[in-house]
C-alpha positions as CSV (number, residue, x, y, z in Angstrom):
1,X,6.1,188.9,16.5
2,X,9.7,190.5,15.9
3,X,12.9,187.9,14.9
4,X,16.2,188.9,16.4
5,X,19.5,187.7,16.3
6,X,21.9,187.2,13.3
7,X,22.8,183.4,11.1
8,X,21.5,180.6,13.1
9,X,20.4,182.7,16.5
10,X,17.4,184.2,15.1
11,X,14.5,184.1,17.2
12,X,10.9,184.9,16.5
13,X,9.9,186.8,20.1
14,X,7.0,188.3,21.0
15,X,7.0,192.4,20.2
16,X,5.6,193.5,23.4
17,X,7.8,191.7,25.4
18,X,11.0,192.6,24.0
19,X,9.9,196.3,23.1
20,X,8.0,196.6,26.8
21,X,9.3,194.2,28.9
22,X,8.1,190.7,30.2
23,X,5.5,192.0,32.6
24,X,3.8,192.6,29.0
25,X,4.1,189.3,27.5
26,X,5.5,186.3,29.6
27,X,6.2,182.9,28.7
28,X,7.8,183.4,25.1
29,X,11.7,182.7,25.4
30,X,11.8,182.8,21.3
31,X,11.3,180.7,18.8
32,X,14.1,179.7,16.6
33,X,13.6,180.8,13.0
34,X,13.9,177.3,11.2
35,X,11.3,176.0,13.3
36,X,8.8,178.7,13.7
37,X,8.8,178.8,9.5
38,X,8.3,175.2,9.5
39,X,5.5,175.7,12.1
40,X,3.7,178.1,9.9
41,X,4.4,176.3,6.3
42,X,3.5,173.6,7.5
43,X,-0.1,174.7,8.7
């Protein structure tokens, strides 16, 4: 996973897909940062 973006439009994305391309890794638009952190503490 890589996070892109600046203040409230950081995204989590998958590193593949935004290093290689979507034909590498399909079906992640991003994952905001507040929520993927919550997904993760929260496990």
């Amino acid at each position: 996973m890589t996070v892109a973006g600046k203040g409230e439009r950081r995204r989590y994305y998958c590193a593949n897909a935004k290093e290689k391309g979507a034909s590498v890794c399909t079906g992640m638009p991003g994952v905001k940062e507040p929520a993927a952190a919550e997904a993760m503490l929260s496990g």
